[in-house]
C-alpha positions, -999 to +999 in steps of 0.1 A: -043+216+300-011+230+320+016+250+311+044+226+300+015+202+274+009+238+261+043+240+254+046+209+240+017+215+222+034+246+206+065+225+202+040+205+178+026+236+163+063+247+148+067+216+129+047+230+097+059+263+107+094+250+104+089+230+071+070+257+051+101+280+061+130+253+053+105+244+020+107+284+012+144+287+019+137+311+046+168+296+071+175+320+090+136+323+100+134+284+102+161+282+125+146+306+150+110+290+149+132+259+156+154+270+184+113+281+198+111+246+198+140+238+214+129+260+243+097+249+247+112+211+248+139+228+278+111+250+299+076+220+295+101+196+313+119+222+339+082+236+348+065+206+349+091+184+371+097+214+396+055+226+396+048+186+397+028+191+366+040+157+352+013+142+335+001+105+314-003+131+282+029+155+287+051+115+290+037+108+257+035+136+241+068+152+251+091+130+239+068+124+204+075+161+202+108+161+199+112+137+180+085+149+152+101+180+152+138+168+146+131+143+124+110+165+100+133+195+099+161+168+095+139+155+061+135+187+049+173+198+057+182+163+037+162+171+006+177+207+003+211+188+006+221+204+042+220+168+061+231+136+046+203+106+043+225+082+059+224+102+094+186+109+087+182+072+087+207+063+116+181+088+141+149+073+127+165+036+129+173+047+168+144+062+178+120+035+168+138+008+179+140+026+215+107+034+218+097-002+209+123-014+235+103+011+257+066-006+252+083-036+254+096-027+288+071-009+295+045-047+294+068-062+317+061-030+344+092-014+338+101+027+332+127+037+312+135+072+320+156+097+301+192+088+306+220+118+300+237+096+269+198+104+253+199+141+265+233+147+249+226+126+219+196+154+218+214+182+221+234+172+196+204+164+168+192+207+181+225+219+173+230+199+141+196+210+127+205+245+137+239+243+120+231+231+087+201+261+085+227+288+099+255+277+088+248+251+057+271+229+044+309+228+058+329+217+084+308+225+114+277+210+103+298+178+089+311+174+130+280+176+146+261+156+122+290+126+129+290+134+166+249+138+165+251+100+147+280+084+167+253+093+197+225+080+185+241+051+182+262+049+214+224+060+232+206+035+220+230+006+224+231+023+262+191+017+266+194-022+246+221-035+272+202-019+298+176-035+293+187-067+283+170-083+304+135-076+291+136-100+263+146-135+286+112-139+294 
């Protein structure tokens, strides 16, 4: 077990960390165990590429990761009334229907790497969490929860016409 699927690992970890302190009310706390997650997501990807420690489990699990841990605090946030079901339900909708994209991809021998349309659209889910437990409700968190969703969307239409091509056969 290397460095970066520790991190990952640890990434993992946080997620009950992060709900029992969004379930307490504790944002302040929940947001840093949070942005500790969003760390570990930047350094298990930087050390692994430039150590090439890339490995079958890290490609999995990374990515799972991230998503777990997003998607959760996004729950939690959207049953305290911080994040609005609707964008809740336009990350979910995109991030299953990519991943199946990928595995179908993936049977015909093809890779889909990480493209920077995802990367932003991640960013902006991190910051979007992070907003609505620092600074609730308002203005900032209503932008980058619209921004966050207009990039899901825009990603994942990205990845579909990309790989278009995949479902002719």
């Amino acid at each position: 077990m290397n460095l970066p699927n520790r991190l990952t690992l640890a990434r993992v970890f946080l997620i009950p960390v992060c709900c029992v302190l969004i379930g307490l009310g504790l944002y302040p706390w929940a947001a840093a165990a949070f942005a500790v997650g969003v760390l570990t997501d930047f350094l298990d990807g930087q050390i692994a590429r430039r150590n090439n420690l890339v490995t079958v489990f890290g490609k999995f699990a990374d990515p799972v990761a991230d998503k777990l841990l997003v998607l959760t605090a996004m729950i939690m946030l959207t049953e305290r009334g911080l994040i609005p079901a609707w964008a809740v339900c336009v990350v979910a909708a995109r991030e299953l229907m990519v991943d199946g994209l990928r595995l179908v991809a993936s049977g015909k021998g093809q890779v889909v790497a990480a493209k920077w349309p995802g990367k932003v659209k991640t960013t902006l889910q991190f910051c979007c969490v992070l907003s609505a437990m620092l600074a609730g409700e308002g203005l900032l968190t209503d932008i980058l929860t619209w921004a966050m969703a207009a990039m899901t969307v825009i990603s994942g239409a990205l990845y579909f016409w990309q790989l278009r091509g995949v479902f002719k056969e």
